[in-house]
C-alpha positions in Angstrom: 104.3 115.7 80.7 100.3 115.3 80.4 99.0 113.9 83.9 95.8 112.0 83.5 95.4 111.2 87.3 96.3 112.9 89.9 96.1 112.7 93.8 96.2 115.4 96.2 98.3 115.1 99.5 96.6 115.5 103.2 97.5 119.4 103.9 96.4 120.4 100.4 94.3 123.4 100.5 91.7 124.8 98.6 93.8 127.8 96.9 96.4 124.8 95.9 93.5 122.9 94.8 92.0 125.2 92.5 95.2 126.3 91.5 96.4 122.8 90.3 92.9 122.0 88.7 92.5 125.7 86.8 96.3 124.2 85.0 94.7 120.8 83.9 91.2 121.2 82.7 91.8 117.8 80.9 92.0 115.8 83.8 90.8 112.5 83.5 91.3 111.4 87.4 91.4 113.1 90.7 91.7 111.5 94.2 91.6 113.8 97.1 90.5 110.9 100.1 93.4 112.1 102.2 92.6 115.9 102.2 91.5 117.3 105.6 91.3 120.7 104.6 89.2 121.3 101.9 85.8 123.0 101.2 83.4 123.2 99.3 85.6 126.1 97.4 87.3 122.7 96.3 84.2 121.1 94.5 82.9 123.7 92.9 86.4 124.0 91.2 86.3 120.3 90.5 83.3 120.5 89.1 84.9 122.4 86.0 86.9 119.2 85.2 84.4 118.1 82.6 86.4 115.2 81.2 86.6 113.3 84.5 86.1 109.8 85.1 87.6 108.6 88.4 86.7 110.8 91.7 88.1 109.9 95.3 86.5 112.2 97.9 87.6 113.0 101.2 85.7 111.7 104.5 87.0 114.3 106.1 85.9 117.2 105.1 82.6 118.9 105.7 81.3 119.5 102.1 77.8 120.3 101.8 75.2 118.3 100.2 74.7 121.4 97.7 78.3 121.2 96.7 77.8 117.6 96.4 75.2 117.5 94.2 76.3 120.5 92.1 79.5 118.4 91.3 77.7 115.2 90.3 75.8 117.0 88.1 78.7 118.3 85.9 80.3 115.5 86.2 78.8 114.0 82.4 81.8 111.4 81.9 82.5 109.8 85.7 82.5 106.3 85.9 83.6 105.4 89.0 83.5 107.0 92.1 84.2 106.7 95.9 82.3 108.7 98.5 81.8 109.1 101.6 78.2 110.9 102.6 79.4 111.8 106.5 81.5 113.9 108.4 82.7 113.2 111.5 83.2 117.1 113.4 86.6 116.4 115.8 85.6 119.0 118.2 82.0 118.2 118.4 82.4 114.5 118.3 79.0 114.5 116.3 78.4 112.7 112.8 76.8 115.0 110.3 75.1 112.6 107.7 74.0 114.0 104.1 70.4 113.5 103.1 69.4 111.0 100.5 69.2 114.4 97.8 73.0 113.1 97.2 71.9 109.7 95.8 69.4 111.3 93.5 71.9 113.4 92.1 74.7 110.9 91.1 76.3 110.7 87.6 74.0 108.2 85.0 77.0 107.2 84.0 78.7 105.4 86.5 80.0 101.8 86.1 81.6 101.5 89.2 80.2 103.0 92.6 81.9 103.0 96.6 79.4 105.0 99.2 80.4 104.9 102.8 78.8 107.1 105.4 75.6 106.5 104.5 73.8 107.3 107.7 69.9 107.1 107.2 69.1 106.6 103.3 65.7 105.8 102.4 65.0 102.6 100.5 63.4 104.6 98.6 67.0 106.1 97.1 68.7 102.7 97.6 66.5 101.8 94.9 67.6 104.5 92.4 70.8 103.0 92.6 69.4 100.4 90.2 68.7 102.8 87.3 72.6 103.3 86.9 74.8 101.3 85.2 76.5 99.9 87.3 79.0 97.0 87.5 80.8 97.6 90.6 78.8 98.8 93.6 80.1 98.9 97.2 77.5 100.0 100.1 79.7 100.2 103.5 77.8 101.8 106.5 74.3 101.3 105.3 73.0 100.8 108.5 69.2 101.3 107.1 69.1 99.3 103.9 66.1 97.0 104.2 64.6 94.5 101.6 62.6 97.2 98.9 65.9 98.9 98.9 67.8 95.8 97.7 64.8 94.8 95.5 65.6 98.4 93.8 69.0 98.2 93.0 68.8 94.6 91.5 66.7 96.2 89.1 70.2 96.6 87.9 70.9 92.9 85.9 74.3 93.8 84.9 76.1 94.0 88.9 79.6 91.9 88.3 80.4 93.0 92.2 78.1 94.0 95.0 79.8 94.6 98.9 76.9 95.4 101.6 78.3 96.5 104.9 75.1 96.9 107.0 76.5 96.9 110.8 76.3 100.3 112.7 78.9 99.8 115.0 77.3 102.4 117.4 73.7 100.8 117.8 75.5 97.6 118.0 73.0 96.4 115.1 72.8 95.2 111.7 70.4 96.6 108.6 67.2 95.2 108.4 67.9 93.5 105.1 66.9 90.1 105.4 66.9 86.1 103.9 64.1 87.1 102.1 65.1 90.0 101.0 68.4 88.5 99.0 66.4 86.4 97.3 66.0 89.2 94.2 69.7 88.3 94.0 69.1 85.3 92.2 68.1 86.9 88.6 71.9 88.8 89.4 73.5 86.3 86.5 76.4 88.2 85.7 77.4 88.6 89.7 80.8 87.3 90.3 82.0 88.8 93.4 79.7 88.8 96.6 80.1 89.9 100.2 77.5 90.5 102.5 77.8 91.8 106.1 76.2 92.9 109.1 72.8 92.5 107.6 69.8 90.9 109.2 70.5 88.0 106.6 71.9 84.1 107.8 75.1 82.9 106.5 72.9 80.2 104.9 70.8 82.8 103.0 73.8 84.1 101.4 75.7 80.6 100.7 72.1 79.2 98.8 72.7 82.5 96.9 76.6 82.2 96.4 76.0 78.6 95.7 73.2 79.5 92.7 74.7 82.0 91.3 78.2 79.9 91.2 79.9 82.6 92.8 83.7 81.0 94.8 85.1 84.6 95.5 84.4 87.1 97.9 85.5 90.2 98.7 86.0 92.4 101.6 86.2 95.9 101.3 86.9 98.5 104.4 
């Protein structure tokens, strides 16, 4: 029987990784968000799996910004993805965040986009976000998105979804993103789903927004 998706268990290892994925070359979906014991042997054998379209990563894992941006770039067919650009080292207690390279390396293709760890990105590659076609596009832990960087993705017209999560629940502090800053939302016609947290934006900012847009649903992804 052809498997189309697949998703790896949390003791999988890199030989059974490679092993599984060297057997199915025409996999169309792979979700390894429960592995803790991969490395970046893993990705580069993903990488291979040129007909994929769905990837789940792993926040536990320590892969390297390299193998990160190695994989999005063979990655010609993704369209949706979930990632998370941190790693949180047990023994060290220490968060080791990827640099923004990551963002400029993401798939052109993606419709649908979920980036969580996201640690100190740069408006400046917030903003590329907008280039991609995006539909979808969930922001959790992006503790330094400010207004330019929301101005940048809504360069993006054709957002159906948009989740912000801006709180950094170590600072005790929310993103700088502000009233002002959500007002680019307004030319976002086709949004239908909008949540906005721990920003530096009032509740009244985003219900003018909610309320122009004639959006009724939110929703709250963790």
């Amino acid at each position: 029987m052809e498997i189309d998706h697949y998703t790896f268990e949390e003791n999988t290892t890199d030989e059974q990784l490679c092993a599984y994925v060297t057997q199915n070359r025409d996999l169309q979906g792979l979700d390894i968000s429960s592995c803790k014991n991969l490395t970046d042997t893993s990705l580069h054998a993903i990488a291979g799996l040129t007909r994929l379209t769905t990837f789940k990563s792993s926040s536990f894992c320590p892969f390297t910004e390299n193998a990160y941006i190695q994989l999005f770039r063979s990655l010609n067919n993704l369209t949706s993805l979930r990632v998370c650009l941190s790693y949180f080292d047990m023994k060290s207690q220490v968060h080791h965040f990827k640099s923004d390279r990551v963002i400029a390396a993401l798939p052109t293709t993606l419709e649908t986009l979920y980036l969580y760890g996201l640690g100190g990105i740069s408006d400046a590659r917030y903003s590329l976000l907008g280039s991609l076609p995006l539909k979808d596009l969930s922001l959790v832990d992006a503790i330094t998105l400010g207004n330019d960087g929301l101005e940048g993705i809504s360069g993006n017209t054709q957002l159906e979804s948009l989740y912000i999560n801006g709180d950094d629940p170590i600072a005790r502090t929310n993103c700088p993103l502000n009233d002002e800053g959500l007002r680019c939302l307004m030319k976002q016609t086709k949004l239908r789903k909008l949540n906005i947290q721990g920003t530096s934006a009032s509740d009244k900012a985003v219900a003018k927004i909610k309320q122009a847009l004639k959006i009724e649903y939110s929703e709250n992804r963790q």
